[in-house]
LOLOTOR-459640 format. One record per residue (C-alpha): residue number from 1; residue in one letter; chain; y, z, x. Coordinates in Angstrom, 2 decimals, padded with zeros to 5 digits. Layout:
+-----+------+-----+---------+---------+---------+
: seq : type : mol :       v :       w :       u :
+-----+------+-----+---------+---------+---------+
: NUM :    A :   A :       Y :       Z :       X :
...
+-----+------+-----+---------+---------+---------+
This chain:
+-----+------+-----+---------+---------+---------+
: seq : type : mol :       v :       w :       u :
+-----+------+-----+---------+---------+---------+
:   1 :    X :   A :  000.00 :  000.00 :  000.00 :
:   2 :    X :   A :  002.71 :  000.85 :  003.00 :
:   3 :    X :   A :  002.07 : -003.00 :  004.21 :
:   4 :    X :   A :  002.59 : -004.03 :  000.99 :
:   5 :    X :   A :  005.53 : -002.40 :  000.39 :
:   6 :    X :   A :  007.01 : -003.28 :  003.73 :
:   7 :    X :   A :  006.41 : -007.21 :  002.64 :
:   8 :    X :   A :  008.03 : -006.58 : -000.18 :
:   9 :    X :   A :  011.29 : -004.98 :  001.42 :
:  10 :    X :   A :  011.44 : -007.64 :  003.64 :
:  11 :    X :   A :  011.35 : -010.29 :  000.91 :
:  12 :    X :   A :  014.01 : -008.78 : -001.12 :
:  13 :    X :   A :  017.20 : -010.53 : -000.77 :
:  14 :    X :   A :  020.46 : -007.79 :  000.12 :
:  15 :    X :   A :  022.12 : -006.51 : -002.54 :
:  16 :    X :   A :  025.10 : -008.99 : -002.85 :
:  17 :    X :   A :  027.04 : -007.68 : -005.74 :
:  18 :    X :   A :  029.46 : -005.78 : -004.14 :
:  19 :    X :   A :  030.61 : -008.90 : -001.78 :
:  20 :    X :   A :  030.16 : -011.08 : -004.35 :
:  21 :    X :   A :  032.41 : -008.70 : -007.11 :
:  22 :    X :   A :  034.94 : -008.59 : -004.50 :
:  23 :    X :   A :  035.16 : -012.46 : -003.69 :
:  24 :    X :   A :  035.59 : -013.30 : -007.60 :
:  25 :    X :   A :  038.84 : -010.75 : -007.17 :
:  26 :    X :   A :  039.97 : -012.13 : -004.27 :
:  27 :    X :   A :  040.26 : -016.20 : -005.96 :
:  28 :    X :   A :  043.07 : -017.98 : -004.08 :
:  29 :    X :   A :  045.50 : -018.99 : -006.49 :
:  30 :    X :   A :  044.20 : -022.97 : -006.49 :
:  31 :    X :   A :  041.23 : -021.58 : -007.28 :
:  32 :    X :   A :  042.30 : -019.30 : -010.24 :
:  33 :    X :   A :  044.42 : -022.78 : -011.32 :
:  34 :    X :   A :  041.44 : -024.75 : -011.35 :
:  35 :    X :   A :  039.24 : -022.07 : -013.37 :
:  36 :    X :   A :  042.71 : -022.15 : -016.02 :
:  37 :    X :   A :  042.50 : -025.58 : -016.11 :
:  38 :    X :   A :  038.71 : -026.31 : -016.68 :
:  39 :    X :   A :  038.98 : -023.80 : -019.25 :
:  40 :    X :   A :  041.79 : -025.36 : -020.97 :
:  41 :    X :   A :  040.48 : -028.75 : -020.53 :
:  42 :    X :   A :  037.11 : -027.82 : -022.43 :
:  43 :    X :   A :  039.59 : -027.94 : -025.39 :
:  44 :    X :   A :  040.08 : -031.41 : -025.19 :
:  45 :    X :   A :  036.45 : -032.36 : -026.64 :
:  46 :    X :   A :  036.79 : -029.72 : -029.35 :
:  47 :    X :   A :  040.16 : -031.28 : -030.51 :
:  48 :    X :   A :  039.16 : -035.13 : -030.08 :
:  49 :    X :   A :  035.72 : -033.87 : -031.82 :
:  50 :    X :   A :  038.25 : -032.60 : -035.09 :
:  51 :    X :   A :  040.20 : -035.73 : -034.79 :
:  52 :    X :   A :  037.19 : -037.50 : -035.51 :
:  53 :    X :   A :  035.93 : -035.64 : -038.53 :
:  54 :    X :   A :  036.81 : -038.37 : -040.93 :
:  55 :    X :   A :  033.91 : -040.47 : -039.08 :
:  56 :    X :   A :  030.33 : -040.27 : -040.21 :
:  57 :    X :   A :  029.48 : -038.74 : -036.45 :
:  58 :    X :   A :  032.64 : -035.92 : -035.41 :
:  59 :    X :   A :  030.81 : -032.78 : -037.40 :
:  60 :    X :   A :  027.54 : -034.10 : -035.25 :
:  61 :    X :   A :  029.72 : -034.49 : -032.38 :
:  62 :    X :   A :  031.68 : -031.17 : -032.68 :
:  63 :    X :   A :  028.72 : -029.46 : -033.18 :
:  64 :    X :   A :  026.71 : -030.68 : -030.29 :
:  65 :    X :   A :  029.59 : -029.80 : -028.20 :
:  66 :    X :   A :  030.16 : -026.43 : -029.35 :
:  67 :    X :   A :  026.70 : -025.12 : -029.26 :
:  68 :    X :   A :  026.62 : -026.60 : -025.41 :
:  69 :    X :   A :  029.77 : -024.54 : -024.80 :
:  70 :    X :   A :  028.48 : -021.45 : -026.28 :
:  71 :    X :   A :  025.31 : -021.80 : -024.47 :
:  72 :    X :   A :  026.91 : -022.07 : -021.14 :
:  73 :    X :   A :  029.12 : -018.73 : -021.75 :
:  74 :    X :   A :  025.83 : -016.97 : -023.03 :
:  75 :    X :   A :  024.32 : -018.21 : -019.65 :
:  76 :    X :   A :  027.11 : -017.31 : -017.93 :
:  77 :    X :   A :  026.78 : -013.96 : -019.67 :
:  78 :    X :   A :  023.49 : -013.37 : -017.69 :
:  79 :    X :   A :  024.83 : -014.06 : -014.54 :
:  80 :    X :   A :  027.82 : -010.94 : -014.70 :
:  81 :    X :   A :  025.02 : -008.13 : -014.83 :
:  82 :    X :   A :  022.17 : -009.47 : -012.85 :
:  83 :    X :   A :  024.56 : -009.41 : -010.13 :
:  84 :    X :   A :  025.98 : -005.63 : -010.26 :
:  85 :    X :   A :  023.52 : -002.84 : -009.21 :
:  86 :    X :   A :  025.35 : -000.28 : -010.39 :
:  87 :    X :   A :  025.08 : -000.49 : -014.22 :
:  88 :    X :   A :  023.95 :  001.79 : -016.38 :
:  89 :    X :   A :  020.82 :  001.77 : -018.09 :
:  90 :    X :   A :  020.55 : -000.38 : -020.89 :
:  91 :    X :   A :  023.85 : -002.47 : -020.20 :
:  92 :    X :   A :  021.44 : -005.54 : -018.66 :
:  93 :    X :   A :  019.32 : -005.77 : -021.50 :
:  94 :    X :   A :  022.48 : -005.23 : -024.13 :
:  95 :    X :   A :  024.12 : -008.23 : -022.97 :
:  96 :    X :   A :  020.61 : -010.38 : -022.71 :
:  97 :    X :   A :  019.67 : -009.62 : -025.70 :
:  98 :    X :   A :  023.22 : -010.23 : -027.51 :
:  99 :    X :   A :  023.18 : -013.77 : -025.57 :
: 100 :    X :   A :  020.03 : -014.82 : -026.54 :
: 101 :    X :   A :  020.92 : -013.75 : -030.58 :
: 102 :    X :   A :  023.91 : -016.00 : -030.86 :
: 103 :    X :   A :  022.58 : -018.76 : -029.37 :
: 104 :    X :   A :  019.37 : -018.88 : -031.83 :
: 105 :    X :   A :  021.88 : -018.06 : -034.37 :
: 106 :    X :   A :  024.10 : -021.12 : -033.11 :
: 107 :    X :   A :  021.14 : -023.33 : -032.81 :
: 108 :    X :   A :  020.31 : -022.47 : -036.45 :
: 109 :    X :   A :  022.83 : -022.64 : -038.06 :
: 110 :    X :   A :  023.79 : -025.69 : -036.30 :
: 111 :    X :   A :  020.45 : -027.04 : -037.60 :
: 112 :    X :   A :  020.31 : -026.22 : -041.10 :
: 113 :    X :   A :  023.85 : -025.20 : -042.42 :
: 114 :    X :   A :  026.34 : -028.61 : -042.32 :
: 115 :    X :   A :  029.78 : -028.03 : -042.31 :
: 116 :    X :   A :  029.30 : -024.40 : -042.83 :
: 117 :    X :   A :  027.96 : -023.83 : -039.42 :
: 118 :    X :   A :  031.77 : -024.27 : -038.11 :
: 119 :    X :   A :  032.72 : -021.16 : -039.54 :
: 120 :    X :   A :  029.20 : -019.50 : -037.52 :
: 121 :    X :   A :  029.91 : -021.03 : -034.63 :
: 122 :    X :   A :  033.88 : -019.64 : -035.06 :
: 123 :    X :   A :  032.79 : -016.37 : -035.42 :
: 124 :    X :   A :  030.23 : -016.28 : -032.43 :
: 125 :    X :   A :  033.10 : -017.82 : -030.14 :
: 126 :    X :   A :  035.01 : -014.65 : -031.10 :
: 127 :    X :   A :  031.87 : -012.34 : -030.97 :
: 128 :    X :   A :  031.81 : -013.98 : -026.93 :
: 129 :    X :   A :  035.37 : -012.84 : -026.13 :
: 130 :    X :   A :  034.81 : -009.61 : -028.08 :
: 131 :    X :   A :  031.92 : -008.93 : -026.13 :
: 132 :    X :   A :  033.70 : -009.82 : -022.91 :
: 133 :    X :   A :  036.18 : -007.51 : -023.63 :
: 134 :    X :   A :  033.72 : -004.38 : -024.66 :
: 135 :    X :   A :  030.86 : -004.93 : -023.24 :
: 136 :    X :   A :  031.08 : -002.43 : -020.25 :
: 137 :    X :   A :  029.56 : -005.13 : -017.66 :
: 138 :    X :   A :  032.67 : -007.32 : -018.44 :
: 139 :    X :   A :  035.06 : -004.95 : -017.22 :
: 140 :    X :   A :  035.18 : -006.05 : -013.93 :
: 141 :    X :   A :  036.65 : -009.58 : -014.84 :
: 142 :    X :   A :  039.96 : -010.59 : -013.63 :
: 143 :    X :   A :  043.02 : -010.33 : -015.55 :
: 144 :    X :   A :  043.91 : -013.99 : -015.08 :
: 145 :    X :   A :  040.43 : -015.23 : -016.99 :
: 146 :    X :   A :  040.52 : -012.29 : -019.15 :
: 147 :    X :   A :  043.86 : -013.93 : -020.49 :
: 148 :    X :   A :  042.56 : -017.77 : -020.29 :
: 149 :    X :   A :  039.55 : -017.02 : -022.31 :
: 150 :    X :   A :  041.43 : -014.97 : -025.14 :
: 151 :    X :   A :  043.94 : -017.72 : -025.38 :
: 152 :    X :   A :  041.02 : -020.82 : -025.45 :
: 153 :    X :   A :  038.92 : -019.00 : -027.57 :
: 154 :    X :   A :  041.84 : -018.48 : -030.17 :
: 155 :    X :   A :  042.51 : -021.99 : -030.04 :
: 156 :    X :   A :  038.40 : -023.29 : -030.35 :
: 157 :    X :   A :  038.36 : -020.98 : -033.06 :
: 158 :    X :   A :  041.54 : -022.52 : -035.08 :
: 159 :    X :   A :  039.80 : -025.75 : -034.36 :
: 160 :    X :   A :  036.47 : -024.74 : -035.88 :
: 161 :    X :   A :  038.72 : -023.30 : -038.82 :
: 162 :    X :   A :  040.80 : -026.72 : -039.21 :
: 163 :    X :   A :  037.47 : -029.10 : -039.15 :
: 164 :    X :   A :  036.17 : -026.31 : -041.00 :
: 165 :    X :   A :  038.76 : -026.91 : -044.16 :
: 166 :    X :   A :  039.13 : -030.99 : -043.69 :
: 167 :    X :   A :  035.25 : -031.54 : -043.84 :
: 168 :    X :   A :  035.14 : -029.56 : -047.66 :
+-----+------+-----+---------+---------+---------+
């Protein structure tokens, strides 16, 4: 068992969290810019998506897009714990589990509800900043994308809301 264990503290890669916490606060300011902007861009998909409603493929379209969005933040939601050793018990699986529920609920009601599912996928875009903001492995997160991600989700939200009330 001592050889064993040995192999197996070898094999283990160095806790990283700390140096990698510390980089992510530590952005240079082009790099905070070009988070801002890709965030902001995303937008642009949403909005063309809503502009397109009229068609027989923007709901389709706008739906697609959002429930790749939302699963890349839930993904992205995995990443923020797995690489902090400190938290406390429970917090991992907390924000696992709450990733993995709204993006079976997005895929679902994506799937089966039509136009309603704008108004799901709404809410679970505002259950993701929520949960960024509460979520105790979230605190960590700079200001600057703290403030970019309440402002984008706001807008993706209104958008949802607007296709929402044209596609009735």
């Amino acid at each position: 068992a001592e050889v064993s264990d040995n192999v197996t503290k070898d094999l283990l890669v160095p806790d990283m969290s700390a140096k990698l916490m510390v980089s992510a606060s530590l952005k240079s300011r082009s790099e905070q810019r070009l988070i801002v902007a890709l965030g902001y861009l995303g937008l642009l998909p949403m909005l063309f998506c809503v502009l397109l409603m009229e068609t027989s493929f923007g709901l389709s379209l706008l739906k697609a897009y959002s429930l790749s969005i939302l699963s890349f933040l839930c993904g992205n939601w995995w990443a923020t714990p797995l690489m902090r050793s400190n938290n406390r018990p429970g917090d991992v699986q907390q924000v696992l589990l709450l990733s993995n529920v709204m993006v079976i609920t997005a895929v679902i009601s994506v799937t089966f509800m039509g136009h309603l599912s704008l108004i799901v996928l709404a809410l679970l875009f505002g259950c993701l900043v929520l949960g960024e903001r509460y979520l105790a492995v979230f605190r960590r997160q700079p200001v600057y994308y703290r403030s970019m991600r309440v402002v984008v989700t706001t807008i993706a939200v209104a958008l949802h809301l607007a296709a929402y009330a044209g596609s009735r």
